[in-house]
C-alpha positions as a LaTeX table, in Angstrom:
\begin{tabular}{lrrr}
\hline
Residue & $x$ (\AA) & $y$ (\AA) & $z$ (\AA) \\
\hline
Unk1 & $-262.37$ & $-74.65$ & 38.54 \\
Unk2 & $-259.19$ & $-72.10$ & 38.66 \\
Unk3 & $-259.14$ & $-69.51$ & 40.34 \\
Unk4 & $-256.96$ & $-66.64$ & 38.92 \\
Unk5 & $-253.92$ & $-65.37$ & 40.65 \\
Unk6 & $-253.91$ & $-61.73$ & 41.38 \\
Unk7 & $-251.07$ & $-59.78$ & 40.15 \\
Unk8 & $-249.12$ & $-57.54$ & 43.09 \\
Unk9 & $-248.81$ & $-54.41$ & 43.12 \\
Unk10 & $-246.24$ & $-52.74$ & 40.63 \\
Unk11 & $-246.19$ & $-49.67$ & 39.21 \\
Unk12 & $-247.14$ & $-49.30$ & 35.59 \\
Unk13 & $-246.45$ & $-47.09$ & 32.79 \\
Unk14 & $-247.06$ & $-43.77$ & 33.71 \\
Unk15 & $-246.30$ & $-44.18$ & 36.98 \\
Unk16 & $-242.69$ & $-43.75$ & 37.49 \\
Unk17 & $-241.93$ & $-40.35$ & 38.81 \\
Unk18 & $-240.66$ & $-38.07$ & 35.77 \\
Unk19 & $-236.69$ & $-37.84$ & 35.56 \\
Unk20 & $-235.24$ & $-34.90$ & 36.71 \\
Unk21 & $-234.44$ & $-32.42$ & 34.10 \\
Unk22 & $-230.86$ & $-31.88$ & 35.87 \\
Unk23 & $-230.01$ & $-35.32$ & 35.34 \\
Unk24 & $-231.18$ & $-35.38$ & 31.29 \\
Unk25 & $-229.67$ & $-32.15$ & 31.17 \\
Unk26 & $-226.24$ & $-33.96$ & 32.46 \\
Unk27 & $-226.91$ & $-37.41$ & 30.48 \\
Unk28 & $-226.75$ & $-35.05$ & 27.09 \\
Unk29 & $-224.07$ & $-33.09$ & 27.68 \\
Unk30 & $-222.00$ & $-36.12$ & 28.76 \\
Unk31 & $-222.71$ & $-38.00$ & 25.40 \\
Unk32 & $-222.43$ & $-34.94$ & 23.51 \\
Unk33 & $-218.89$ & $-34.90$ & 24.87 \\
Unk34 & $-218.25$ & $-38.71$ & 24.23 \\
Unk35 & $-219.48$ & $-38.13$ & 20.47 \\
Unk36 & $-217.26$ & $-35.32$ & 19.91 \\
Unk37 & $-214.05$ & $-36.71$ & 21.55 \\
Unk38 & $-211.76$ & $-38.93$ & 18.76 \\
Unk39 & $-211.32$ & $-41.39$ & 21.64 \\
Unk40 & $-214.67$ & $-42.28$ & 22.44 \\
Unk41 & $-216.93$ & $-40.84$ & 19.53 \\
Unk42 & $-216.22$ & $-44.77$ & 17.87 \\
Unk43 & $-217.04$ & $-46.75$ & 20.95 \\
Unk44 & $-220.22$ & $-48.52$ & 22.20 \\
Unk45 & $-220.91$ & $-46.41$ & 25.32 \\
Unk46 & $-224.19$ & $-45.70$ & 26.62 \\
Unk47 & $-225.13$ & $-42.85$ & 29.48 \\
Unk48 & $-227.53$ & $-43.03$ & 32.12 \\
Unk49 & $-227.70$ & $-40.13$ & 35.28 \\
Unk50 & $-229.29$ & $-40.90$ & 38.30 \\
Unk51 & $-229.39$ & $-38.07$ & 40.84 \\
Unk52 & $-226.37$ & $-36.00$ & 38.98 \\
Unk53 & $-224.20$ & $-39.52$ & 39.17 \\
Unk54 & $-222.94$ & $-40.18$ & 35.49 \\
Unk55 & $-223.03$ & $-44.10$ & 34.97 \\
Unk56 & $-221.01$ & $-44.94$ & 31.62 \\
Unk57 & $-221.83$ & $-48.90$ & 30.54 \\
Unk58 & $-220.73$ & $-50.26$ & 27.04 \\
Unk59 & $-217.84$ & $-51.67$ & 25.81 \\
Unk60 & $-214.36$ & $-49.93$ & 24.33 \\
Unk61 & $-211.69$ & $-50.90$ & 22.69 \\
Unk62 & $-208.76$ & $-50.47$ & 24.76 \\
Unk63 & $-207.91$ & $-49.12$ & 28.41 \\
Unk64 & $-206.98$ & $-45.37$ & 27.00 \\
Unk65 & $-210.95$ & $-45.25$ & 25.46 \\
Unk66 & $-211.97$ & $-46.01$ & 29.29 \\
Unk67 & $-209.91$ & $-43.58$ & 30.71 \\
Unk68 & $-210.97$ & $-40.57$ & 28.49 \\
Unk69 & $-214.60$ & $-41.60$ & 28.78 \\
Unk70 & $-214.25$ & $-41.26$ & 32.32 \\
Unk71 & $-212.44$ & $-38.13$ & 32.37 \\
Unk72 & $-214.90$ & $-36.32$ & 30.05 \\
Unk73 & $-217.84$ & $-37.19$ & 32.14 \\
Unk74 & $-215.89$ & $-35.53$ & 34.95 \\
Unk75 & $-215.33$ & $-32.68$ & 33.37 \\
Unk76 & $-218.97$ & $-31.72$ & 32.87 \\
Unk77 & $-220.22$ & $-28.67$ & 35.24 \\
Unk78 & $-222.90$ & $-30.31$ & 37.79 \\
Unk79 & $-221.74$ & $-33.87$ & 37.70 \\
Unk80 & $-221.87$ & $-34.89$ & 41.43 \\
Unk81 & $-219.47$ & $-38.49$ & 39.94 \\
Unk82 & $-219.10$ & $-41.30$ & 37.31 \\
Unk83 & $-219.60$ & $-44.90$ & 38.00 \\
Unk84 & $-217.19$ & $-45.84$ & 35.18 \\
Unk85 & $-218.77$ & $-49.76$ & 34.12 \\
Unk86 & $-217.00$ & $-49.78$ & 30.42 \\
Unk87 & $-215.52$ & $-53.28$ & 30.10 \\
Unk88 & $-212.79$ & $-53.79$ & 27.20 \\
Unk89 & $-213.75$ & $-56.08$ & 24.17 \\
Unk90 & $-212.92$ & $-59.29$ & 24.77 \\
Unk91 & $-212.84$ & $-58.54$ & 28.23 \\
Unk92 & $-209.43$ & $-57.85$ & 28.85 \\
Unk93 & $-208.42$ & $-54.96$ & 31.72 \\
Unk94 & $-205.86$ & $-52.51$ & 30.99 \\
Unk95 & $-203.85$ & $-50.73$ & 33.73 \\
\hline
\end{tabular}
């Protein structure tokens, strides 16, 4: 006989705690931004926002792509910072 496992205790959809309409307020204003810019609008960037901190992820094509991402998310009213994760293709770092 087997006797089934019981599963712990995780939260399931529905569950999570609904985002906070300052932070998707943020996330689309920052991509708006990033689509509009000629630097970035090309580039493989995606947005999250976690309590009004802007967290860029994705890969660009060169160190100046980085830089401007980073610098637009600044610039939007309301953003408390910007974890800037881009990596470079290929992963090469620019200075």
């Amino acid at each position: 006989m087997v006797t089934p496992w019981p599963y712990p205790d995780f939260p399931f959809a529905g569950d999570e705690p609904e985002p906070d309409r300052e932070d998707v307020r943020l996330a689309a204003l920052v991509a708006q931004r990033l689509s509009i810019d000629w630097t970035t609008r090309r580039q493989q960037i995606t947005v999250s926002v976690q309590n009004r901190v802007v967290i860029l992820g994705g890969t660009v094509a060169d160190a100046q792509a980085r830089r401007a991402a980073g610098e637009l998310a600044w610039d939007v009213p309301g953003v408390f910072d910007v974890c800037n994760a881009l990596r470079l293709y290929g992963g090469r770092r620019g200075r």
